[in-house]
NUMIVO-334711 format. One record per residue: residue number from 0; residue in one letter; x, y, z of N, C-alpha, C in turn. Coordinates in Angstrom, 1 decimal, padded with zeros to 4 digits. Example, Ala and Ser with C-alpha at 12.3 -4.5 7.8 and 13.67 -1.06 7.14 Angstrom:
  num  residuo     n_x     n_y     n_z    ca_x    ca_y    ca_z     c_x     c_y     c_z
    0        A   013.2  -005.7   007.8   012.3  -004.5   007.8   013.2  -003.3   007.8
    1        S   012.8  -002.2   007.1   013.7  -001.1   007.1   012.9   000.0   007.9
REM end
This chain:
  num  residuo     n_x     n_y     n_z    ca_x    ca_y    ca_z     c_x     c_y     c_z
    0        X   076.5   030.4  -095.3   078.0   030.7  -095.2   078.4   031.5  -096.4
    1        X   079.5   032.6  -096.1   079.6   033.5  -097.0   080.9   032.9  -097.8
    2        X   081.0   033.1  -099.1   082.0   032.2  -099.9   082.9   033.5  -100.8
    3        X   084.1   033.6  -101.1   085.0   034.9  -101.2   085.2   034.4  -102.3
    4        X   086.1   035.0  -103.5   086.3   034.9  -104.6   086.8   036.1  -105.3
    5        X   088.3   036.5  -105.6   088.4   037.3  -106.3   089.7   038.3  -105.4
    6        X   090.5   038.8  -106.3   091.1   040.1  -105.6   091.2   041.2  -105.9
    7        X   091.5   041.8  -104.7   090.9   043.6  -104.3   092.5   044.2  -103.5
    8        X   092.7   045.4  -104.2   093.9   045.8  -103.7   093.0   047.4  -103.2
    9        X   094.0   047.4  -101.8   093.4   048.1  -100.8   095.0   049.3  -100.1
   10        X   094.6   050.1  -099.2   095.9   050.6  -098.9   095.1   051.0  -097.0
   11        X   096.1   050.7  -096.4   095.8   050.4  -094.5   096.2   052.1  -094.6
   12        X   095.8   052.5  -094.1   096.1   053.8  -093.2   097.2   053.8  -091.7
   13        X   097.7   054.9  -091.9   098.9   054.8  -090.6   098.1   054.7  -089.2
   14        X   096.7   054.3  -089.0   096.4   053.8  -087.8   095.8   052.4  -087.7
   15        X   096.0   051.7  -088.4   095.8   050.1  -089.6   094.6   050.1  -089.6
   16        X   093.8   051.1  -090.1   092.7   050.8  -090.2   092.8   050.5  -091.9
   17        X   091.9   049.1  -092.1   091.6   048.7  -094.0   090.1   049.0  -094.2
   18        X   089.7   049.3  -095.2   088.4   048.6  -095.5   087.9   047.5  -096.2
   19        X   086.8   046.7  -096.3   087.1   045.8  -096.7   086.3   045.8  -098.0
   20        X   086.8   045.0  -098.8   086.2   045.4  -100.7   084.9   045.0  -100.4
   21        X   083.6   046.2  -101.2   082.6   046.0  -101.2   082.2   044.3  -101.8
   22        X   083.0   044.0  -102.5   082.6   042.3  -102.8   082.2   041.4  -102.1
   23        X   083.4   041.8  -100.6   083.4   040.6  -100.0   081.8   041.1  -098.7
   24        X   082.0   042.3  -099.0   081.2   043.3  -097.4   079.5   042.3  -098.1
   25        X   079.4   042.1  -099.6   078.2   041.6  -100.0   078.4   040.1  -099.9
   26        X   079.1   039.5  -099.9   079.3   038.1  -100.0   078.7   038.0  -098.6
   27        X   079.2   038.5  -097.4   078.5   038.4  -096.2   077.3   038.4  -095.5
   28        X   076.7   039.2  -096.9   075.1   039.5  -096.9   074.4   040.0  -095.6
   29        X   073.4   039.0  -095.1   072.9   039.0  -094.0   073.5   038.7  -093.0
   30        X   074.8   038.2  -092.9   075.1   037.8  -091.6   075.7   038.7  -090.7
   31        X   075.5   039.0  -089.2   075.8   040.0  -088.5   077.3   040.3  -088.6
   32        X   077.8   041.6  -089.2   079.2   041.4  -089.2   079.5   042.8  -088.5
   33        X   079.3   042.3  -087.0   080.0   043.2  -085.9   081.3   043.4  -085.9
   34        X   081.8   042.0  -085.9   082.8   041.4  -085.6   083.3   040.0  -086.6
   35        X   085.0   041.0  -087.0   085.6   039.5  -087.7   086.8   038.8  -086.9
   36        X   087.0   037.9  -087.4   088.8   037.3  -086.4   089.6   037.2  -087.3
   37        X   090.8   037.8  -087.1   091.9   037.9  -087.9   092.8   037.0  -087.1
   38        X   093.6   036.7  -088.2   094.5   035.1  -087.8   095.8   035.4  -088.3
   39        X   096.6   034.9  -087.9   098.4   035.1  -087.6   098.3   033.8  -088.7
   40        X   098.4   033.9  -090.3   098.9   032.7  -090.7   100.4   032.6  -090.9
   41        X   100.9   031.3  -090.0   102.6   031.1  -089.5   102.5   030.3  -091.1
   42        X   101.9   029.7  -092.1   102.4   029.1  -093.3   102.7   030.1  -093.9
   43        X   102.0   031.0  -094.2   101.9   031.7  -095.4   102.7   033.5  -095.1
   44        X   103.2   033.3  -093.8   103.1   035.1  -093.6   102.4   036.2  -094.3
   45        X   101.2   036.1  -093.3   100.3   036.8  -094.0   099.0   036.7  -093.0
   46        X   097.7   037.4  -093.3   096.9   037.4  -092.3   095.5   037.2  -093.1
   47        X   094.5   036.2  -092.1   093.8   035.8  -092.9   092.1   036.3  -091.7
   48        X   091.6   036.7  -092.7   090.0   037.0  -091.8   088.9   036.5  -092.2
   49        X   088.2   036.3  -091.2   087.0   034.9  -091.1   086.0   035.4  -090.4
   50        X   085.3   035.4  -090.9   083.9   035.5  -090.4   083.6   034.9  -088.7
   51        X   082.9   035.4  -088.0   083.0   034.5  -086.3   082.3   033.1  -086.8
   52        X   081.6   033.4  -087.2   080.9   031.5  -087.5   081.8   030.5  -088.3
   53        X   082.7   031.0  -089.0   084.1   029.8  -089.9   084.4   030.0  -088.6
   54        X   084.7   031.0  -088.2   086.3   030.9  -087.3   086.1   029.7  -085.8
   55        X   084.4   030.0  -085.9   084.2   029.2  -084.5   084.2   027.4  -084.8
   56        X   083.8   027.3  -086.2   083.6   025.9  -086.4   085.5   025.3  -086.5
   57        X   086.2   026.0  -087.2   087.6   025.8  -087.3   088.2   025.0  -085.7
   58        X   087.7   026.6  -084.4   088.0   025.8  -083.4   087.6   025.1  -082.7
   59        X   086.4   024.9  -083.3   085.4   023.5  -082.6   086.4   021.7  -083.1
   60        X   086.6   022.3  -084.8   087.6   020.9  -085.0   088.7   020.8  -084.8
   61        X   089.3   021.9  -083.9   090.5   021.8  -083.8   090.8   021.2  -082.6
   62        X   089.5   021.4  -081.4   089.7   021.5  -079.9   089.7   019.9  -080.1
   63        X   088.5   019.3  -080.6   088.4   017.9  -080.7   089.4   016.9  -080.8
   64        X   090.8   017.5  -081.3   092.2   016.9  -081.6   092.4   016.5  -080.4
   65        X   092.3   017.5  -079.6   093.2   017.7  -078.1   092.7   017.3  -077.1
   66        X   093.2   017.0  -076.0   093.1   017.0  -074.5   093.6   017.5  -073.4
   67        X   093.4   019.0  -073.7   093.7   020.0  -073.0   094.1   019.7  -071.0
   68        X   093.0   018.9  -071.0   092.5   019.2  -069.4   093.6   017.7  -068.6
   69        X   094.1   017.0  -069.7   094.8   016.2  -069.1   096.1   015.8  -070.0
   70        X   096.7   016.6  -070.3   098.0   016.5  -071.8   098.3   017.8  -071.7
   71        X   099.4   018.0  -070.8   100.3   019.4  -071.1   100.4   020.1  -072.2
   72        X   101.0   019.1  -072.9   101.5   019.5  -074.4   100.6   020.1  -074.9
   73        X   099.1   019.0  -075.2   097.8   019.7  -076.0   097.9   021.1  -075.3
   74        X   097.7   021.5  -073.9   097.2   022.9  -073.5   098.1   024.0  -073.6
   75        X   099.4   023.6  -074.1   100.5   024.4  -074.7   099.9   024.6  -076.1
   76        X   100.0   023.6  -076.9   099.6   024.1  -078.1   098.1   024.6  -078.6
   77        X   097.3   024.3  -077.5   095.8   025.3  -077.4   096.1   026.9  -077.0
   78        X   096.9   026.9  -075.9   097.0   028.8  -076.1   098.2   029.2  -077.0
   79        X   099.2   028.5  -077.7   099.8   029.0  -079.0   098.9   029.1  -079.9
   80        X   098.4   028.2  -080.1   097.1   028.5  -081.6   096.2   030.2  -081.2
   81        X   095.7   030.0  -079.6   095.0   031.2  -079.2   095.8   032.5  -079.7
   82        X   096.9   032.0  -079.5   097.8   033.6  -079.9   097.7   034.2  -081.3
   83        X   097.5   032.9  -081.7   097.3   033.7  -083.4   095.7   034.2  -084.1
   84        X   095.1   034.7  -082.9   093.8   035.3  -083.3   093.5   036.3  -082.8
   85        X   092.6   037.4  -083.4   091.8   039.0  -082.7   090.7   039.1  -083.0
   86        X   089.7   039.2  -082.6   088.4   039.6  -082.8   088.4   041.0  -082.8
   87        X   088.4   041.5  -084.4   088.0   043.2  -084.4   086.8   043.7  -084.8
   88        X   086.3   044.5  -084.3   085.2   045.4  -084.9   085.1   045.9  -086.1
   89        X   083.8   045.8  -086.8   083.6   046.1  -088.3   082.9   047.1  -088.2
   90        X   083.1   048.4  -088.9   082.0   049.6  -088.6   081.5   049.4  -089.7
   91        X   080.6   050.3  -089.7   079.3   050.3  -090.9   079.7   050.7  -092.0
   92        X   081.1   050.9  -092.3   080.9   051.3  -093.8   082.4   050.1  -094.1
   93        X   082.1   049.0  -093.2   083.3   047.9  -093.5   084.8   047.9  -093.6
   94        X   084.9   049.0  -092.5   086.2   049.2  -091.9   086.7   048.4  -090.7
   95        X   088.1   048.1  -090.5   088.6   047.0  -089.5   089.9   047.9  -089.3
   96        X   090.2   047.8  -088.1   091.2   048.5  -087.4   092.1   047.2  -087.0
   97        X   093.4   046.7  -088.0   094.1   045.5  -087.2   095.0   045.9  -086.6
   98        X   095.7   045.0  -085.1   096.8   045.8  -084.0   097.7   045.8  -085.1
   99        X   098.7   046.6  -084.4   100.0   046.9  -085.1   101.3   045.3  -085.0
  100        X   100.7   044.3  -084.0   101.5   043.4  -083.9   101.1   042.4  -084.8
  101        X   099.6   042.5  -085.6   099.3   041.7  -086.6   100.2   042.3  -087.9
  102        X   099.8   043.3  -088.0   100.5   044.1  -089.2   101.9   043.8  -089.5
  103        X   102.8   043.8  -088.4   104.4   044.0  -088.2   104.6   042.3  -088.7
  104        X   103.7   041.8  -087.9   103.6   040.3  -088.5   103.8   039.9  -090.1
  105        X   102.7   040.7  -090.1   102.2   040.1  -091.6   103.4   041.0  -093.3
  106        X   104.0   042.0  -092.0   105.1   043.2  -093.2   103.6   043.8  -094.2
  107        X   102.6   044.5  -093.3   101.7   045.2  -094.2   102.0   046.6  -093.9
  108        X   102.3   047.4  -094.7   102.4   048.7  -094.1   101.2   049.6  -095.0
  109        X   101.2   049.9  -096.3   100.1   050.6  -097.0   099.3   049.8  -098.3
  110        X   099.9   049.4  -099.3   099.3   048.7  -100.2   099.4   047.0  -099.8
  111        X   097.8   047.3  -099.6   097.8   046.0  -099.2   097.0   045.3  -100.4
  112        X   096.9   043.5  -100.6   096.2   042.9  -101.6   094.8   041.4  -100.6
  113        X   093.6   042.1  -100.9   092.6   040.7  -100.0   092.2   040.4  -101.3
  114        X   092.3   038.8  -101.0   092.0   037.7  -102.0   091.1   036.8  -101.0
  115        X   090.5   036.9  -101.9   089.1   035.6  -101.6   089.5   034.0  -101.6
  116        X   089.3   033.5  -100.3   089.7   031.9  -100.1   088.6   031.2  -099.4
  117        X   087.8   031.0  -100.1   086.8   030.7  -100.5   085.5   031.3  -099.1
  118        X   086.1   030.7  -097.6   085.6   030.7  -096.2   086.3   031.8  -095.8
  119        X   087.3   032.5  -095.8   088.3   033.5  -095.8   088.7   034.6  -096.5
  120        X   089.2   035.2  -096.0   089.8   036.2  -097.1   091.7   036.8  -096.6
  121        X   091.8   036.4  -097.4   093.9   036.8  -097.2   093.9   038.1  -097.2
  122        X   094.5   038.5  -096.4   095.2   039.8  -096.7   096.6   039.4  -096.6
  123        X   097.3   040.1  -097.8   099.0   040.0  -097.8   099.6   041.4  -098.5
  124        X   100.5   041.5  -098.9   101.3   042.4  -099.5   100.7   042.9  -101.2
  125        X   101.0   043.7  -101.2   099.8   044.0  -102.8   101.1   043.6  -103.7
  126        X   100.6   042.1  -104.3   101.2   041.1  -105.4   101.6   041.9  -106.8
  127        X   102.9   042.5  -106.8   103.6   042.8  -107.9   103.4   042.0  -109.2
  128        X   103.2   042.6  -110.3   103.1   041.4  -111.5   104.0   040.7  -111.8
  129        X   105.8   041.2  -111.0   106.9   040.4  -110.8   107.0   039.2  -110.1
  130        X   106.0   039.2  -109.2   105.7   038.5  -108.3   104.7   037.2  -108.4
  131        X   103.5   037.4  -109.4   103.1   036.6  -109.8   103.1   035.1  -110.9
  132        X   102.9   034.4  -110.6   102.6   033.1  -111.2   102.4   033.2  -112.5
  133        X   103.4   032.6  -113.5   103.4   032.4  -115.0   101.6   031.3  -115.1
  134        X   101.3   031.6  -116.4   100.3   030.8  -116.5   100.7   029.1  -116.4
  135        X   102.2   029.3  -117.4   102.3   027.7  -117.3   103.0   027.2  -116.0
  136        X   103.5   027.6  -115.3   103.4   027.4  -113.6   102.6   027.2  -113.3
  137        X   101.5   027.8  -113.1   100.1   027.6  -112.4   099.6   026.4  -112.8
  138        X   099.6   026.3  -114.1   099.1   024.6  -115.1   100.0   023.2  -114.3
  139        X   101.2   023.8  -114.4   102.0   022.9  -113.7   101.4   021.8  -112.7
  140        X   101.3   023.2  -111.4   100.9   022.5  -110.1   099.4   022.3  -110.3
  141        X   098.9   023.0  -111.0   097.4   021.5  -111.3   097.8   020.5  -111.7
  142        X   098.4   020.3  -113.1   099.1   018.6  -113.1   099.7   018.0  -112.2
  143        X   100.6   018.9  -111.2   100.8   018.1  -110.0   100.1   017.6  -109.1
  144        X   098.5   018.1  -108.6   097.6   017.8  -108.0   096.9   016.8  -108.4
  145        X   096.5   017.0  -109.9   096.1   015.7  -110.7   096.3   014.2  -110.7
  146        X   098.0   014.6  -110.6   098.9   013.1  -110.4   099.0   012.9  -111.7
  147        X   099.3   014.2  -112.4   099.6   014.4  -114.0   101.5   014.6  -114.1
  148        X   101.8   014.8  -113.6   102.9   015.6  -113.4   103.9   014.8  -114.7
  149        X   104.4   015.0  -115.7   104.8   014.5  -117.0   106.1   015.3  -117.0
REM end
């Protein structure tokens, strides 16, 4: 399994085509990367791409929740979740072409920023230094996770 780490600021082209940072194009190593799936993340507005093998195990634990075939509801919320995914094509020098309704989604237009999450990789808005996290912020919410919080 390929593991991500690190950020790469990139810029989409007016036909959304990105490429993807040689980091992550090696993190993937050997594994066939025809094809990635890009995901509509509704927490974070933003778009997140996965390898086919994360992305298939994700909805292997997700289907298990549900009871599609007899639970209305579940089969409503099985093709909502379906809506928030694309399978695109990776060409050989690690280019991805995302639709324009991912994009509009996500408010990517040219400078974009992919960050490594661990199984994934974010793509979002290229993170202004105004925009980022004080160090002692960041310390914070680890003491919050800790159950340090003082």
């Amino acid at each position: 399994m390929a593991t991500f780490a690190g950020q790469y600021n990139a810029t989409i082209d007016d036909k959304g085509r990105v490429v993807l940072p040689s980091a992550f194009k090696k993190a993937m190593g050997e594994m066939q990367l025809e094809f990635v799936v890009v995901e509509k993340n509704r927490r974070s507005k933003c778009l997140d791409i996965h390898t086919v093998d994360t992305w298939e195990r994700g909805v292997e634990k997700f289907r298990a929740k549900l009871s599609p075939e007899t639970n209305p509801m579940h089969d409503k919320l099985l093709q909502l979740y379906f809506q928030n995914f694309v399978h695109v094509g990776v060409a050989a020098n690690g280019r991805i072409n995302i639709p324009n309704e991912f994009l509009e989604y996500a408010g990517l237009k040219d400078k974009v920023s992919f960050l490594g999450m661990q199984t994934s990789i974010r793509l979002s808005t290229a993170v202004s230094a105004q925009e980022s996290v004080s160090d002692e912020d960041y310390l914070d919410m680890l003491k919050m996770i800790d159950g340090q919080n003082t």
